[in-house]
Backbone bond lengths (Angstrom), bond angles and torsions (degrees), N, CA, C in turn:
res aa  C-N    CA-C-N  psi(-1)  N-CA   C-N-CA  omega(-1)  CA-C   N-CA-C  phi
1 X - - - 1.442 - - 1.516 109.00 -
2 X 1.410 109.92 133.17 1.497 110.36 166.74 1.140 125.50 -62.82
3 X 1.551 131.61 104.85 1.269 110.90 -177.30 1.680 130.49 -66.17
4 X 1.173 116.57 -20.45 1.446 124.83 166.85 1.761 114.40 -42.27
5 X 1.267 106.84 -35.46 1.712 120.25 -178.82 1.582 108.74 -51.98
6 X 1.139 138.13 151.11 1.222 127.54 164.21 1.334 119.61 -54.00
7 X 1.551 146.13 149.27 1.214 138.52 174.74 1.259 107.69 -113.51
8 X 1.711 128.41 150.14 1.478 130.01 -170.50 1.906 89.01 -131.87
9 X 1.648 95.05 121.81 1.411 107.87 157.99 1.689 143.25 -106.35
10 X 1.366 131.21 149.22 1.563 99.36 -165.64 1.769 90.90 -126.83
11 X 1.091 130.87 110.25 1.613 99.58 177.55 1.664 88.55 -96.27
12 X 1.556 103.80 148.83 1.287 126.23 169.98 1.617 129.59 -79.78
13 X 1.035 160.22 124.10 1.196 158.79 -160.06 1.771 129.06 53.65
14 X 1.328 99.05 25.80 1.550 127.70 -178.11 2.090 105.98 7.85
15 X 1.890 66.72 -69.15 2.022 66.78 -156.94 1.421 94.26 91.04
16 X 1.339 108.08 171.55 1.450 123.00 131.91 1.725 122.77 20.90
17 X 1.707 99.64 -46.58 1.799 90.75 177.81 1.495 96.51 84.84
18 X 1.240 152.86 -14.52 1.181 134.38 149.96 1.569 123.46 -11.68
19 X 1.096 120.34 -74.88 1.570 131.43 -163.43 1.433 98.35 -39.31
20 X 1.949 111.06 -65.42 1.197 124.53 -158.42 1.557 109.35 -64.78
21 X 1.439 100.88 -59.95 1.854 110.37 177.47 1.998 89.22 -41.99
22 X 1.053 98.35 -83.63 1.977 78.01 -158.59 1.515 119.31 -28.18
23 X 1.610 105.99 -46.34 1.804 111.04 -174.19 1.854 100.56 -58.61
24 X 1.527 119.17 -32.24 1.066 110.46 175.19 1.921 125.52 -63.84
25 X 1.738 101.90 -43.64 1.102 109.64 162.03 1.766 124.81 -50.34
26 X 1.233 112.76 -41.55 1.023 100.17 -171.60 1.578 108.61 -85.93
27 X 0.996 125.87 -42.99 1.449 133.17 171.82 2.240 99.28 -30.71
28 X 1.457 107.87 -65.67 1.301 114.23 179.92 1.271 99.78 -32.73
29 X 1.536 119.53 -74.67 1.695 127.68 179.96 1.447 133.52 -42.68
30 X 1.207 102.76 -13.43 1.708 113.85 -159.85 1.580 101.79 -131.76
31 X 1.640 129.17 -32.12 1.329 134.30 -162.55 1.366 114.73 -106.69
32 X 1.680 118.04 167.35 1.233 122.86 150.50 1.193 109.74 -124.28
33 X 1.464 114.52 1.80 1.627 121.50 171.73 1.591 111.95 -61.43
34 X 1.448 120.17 141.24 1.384 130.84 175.91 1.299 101.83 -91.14
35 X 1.272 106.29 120.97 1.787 106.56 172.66 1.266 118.43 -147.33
36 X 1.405 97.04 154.54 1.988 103.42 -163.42 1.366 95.60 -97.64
37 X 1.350 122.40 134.12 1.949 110.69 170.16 1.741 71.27 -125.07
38 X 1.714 86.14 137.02 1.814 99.16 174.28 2.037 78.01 -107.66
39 X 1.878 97.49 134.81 1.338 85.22 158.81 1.465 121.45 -119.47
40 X 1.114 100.70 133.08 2.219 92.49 -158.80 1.823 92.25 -118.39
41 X 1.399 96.25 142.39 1.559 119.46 135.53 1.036 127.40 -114.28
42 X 1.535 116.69 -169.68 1.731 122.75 -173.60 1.610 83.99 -114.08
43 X 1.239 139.31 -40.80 1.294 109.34 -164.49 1.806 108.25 -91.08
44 X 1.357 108.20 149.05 1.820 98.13 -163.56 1.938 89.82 -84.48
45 X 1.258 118.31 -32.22 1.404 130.95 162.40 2.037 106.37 -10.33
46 X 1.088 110.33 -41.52 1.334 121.54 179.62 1.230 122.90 -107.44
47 X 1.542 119.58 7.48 1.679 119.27 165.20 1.151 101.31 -59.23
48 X 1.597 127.95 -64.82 1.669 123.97 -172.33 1.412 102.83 -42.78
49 X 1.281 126.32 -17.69 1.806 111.12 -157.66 1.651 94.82 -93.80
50 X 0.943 106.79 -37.81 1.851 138.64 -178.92 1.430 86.38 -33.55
51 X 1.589 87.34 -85.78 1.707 94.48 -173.55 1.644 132.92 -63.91
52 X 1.010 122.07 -5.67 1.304 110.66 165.08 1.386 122.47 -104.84
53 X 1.553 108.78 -14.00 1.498 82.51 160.29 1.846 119.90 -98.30
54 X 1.370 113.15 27.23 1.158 112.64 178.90 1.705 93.02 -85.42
55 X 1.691 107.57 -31.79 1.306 101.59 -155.59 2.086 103.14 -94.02
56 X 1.092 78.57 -5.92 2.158 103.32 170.34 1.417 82.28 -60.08
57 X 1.286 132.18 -82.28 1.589 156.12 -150.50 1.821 122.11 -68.26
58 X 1.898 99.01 -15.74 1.607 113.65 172.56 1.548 124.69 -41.42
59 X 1.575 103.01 -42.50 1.576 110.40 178.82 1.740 119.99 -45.15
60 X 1.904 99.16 -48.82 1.310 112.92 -162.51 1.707 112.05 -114.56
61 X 1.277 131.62 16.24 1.315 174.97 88.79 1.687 115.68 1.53
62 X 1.618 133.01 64.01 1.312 114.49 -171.12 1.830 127.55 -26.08
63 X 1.426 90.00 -63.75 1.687 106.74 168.04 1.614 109.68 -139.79
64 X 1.113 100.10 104.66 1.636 111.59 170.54 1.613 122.22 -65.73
65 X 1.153 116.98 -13.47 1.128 143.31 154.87 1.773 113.94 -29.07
66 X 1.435 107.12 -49.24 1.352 131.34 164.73 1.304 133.97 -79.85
67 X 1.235 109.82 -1.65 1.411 121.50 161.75 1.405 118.39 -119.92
68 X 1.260 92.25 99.38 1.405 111.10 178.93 2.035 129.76 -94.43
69 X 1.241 106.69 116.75 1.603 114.68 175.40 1.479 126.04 -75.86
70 X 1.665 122.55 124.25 1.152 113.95 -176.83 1.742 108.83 -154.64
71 X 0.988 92.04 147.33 1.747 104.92 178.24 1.626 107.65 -66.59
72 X 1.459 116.12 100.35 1.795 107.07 178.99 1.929 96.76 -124.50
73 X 1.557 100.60 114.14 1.276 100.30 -159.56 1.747 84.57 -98.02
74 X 1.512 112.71 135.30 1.261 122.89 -173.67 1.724 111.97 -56.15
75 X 1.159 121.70 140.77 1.624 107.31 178.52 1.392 110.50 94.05
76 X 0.692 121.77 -19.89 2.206 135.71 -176.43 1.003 98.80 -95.33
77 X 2.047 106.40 172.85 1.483 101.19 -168.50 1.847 82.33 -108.46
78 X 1.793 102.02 170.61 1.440 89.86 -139.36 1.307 86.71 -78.14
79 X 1.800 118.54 -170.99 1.481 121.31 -166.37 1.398 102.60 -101.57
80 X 1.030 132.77 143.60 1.801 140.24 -173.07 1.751 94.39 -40.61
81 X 1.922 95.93 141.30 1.798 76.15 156.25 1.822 80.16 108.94
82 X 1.598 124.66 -84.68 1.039 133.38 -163.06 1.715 108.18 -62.04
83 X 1.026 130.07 120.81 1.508 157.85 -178.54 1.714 101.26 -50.53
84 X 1.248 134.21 117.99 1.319 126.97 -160.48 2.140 100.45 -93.22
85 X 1.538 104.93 -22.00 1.707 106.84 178.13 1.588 88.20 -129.28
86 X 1.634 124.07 78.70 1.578 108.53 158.05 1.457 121.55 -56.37
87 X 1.169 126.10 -175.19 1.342 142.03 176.98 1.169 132.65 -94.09
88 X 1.742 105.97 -20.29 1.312 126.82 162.62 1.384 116.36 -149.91
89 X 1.339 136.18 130.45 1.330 124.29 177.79 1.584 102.40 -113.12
90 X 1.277 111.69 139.40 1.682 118.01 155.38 1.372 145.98 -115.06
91 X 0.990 118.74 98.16 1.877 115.04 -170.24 1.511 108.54 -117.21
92 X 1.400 97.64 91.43 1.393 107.02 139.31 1.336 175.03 -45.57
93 X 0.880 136.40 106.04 1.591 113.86 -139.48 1.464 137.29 18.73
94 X 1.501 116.46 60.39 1.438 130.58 -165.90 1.384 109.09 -96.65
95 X 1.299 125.01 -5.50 0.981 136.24 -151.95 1.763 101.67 -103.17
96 X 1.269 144.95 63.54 1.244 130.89 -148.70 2.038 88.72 -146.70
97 X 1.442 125.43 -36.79 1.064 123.51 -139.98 1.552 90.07 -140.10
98 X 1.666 98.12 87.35 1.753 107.64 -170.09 1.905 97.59 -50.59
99 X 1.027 111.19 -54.83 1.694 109.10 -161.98 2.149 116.18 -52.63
100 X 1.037 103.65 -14.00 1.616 140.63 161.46 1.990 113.99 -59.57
101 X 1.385 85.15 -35.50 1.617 80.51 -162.81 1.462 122.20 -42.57
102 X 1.963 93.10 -60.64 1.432 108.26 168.77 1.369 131.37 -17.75
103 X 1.784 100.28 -60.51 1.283 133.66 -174.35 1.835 113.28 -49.80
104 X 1.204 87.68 -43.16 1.634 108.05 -171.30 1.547 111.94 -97.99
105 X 1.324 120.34 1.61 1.678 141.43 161.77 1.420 105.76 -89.04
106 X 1.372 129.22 -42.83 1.340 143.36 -162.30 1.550 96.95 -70.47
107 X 2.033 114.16 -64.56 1.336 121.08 -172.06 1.510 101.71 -67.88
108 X 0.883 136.96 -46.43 1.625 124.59 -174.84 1.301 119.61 -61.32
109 X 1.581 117.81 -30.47 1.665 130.61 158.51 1.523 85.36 -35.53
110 X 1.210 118.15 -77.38 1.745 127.23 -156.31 1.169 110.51 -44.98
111 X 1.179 117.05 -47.54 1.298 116.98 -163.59 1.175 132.59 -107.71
112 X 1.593 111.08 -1.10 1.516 125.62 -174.06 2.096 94.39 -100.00
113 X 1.116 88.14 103.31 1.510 106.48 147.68 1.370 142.67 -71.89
114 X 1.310 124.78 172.75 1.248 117.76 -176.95 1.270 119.61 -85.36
115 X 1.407 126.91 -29.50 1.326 134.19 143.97 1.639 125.34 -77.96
116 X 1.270 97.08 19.09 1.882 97.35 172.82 1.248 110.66 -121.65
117 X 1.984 110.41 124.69 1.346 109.90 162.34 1.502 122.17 -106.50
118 X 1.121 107.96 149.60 1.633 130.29 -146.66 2.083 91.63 -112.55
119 X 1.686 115.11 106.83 1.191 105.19 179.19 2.219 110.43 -106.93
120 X 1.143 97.18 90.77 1.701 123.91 175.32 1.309 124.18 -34.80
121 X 0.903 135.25 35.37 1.511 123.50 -170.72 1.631 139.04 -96.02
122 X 0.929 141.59 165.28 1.319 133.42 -149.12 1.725 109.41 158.20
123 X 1.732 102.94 150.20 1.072 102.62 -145.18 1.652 83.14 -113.58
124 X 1.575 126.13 134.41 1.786 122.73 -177.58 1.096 92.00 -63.65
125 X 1.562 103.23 135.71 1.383 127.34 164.94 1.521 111.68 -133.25
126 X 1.063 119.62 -31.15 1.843 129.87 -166.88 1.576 106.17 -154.42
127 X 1.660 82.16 158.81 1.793 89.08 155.09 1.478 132.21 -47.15
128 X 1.782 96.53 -17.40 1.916 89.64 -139.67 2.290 70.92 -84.27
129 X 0.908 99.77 -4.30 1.796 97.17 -174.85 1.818 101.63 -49.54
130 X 1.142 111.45 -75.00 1.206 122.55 -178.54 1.307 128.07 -49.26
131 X 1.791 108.35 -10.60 1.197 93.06 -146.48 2.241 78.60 -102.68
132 X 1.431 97.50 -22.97 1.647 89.19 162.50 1.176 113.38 -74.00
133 X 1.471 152.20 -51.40 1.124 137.30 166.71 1.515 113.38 -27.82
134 X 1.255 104.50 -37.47 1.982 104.30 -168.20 2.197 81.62 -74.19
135 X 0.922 121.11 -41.39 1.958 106.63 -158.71 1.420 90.28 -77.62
136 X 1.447 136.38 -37.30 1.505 144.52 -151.73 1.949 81.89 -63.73
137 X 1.582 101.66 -55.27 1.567 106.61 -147.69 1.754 98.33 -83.19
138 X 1.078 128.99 -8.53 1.091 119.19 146.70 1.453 160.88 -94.04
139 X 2.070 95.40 32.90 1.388 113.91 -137.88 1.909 61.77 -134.95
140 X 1.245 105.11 -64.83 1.550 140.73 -141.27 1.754 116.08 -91.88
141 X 1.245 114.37 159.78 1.965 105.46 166.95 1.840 82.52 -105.67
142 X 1.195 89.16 133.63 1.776 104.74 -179.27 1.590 89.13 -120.04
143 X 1.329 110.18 124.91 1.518 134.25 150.58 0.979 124.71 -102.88
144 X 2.032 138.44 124.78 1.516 118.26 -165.69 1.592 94.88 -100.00
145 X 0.983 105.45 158.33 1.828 108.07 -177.97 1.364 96.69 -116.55
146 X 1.347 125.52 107.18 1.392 123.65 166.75 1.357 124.55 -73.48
147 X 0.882 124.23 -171.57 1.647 140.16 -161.14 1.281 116.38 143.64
148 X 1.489 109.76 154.16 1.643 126.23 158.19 1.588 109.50 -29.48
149 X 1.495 124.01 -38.17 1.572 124.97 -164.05 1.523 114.12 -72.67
150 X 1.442 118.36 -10.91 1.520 129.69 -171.39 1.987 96.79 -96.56
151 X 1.577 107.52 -39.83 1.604 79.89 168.98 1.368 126.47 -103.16
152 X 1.050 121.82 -24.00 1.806 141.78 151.44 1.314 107.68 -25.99
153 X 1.284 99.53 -69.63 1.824 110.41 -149.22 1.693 102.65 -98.35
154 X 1.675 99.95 -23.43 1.971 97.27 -169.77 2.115 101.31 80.64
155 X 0.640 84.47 28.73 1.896 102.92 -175.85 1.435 115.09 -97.99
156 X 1.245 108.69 107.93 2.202 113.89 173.61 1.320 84.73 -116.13
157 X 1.433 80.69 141.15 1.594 137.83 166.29 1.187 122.42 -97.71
158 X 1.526 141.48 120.51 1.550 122.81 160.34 1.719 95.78 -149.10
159 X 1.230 93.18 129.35 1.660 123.32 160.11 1.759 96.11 -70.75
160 X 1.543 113.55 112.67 1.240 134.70 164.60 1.480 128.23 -95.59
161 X 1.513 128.70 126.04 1.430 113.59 175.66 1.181 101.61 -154.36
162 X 1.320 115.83 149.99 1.583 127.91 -179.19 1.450 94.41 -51.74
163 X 1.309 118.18 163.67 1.432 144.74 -177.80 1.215 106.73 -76.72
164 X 1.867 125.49 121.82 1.495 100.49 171.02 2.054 121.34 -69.25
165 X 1.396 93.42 127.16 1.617 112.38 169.93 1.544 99.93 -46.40
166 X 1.294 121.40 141.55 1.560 135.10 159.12 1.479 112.98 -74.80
167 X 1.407 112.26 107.21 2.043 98.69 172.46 1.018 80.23 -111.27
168 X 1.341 108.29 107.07 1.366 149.27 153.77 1.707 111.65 -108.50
């Protein structure tokens, strides 16, 4: 991918919007690339939260304009607006609510492209951890990204990407 191109991001299960607002901050500080981070949850309960701290974050934010908040309930078809192959996906600690998994296997089918990588992370807490990593990695090419944060923190990493297709 050219990086000069605009880049489109989606993080999955927001919360709060932490993850994205910083990747947005720092991008402002570090870039001249234009980039969209869509930040979505499933519960709409947290659009109001979405938006004000995007607009907490406007000062230090090049154009907030580009970070956009939206309700993407896992398993649904996606909501207008949201990019169906982004360029980067992020889900963060998504991994909390085994009966979810499916749900959150289903939307990443959708949305993981062939040029989109998907960065996985999550902190061990249970069995049911592994046992999505085991459906992710048989859907998916799972790469683990090590670091200090996996024995420190109890923190996995995996670089995600659709499977290369055979043109055959």
């Amino acid at each position: 991918m050219n990086y000069e191109e605009r880049q489109c991001l989606v993080e999955l299960g927001a919360g709060s919007g932490l993850t994205s607002l910083a990747v947005a901050l720092g991008l402002s500080a570090t870039s001249n690339i234009s980039n969209t981070i869509h930040i979505t949850d499933g519960l709409p309960a947290l659009l109001p939260l979405l938006q004000k701290n995007i607009a907490l974050n406007k000062s230090n934010i090049r154009d907030t304009s580009l970070v956009l908040p939206s309700v993407l309930s896992w398993g649904q078809d996606l909501p207008p607006g949201i990019p169906e192959e982004p360029d980067v996906i992020l889900a963060a600690d998504c991994v909390y609510f085994e009966p979810a998994f499916p749900l959150l296997l289903e939307t990443m089918r959708e949305l993981i492209g062939q040029e989109t990588v998907c960065y996985f992370c999550f902190s061990k807490r249970m069995r049911a951890d592994k046992d999505m990593t085991k459906m992710l990695g048989k859907v998916f090419e799972m790469e683990a990204i090590k670091g200090p944060w996996e024995k420190e923190q109890g923190v996995l990493l995996y670089e995600i990407r659709r499977e290369e297709e055979d043109t055959d």
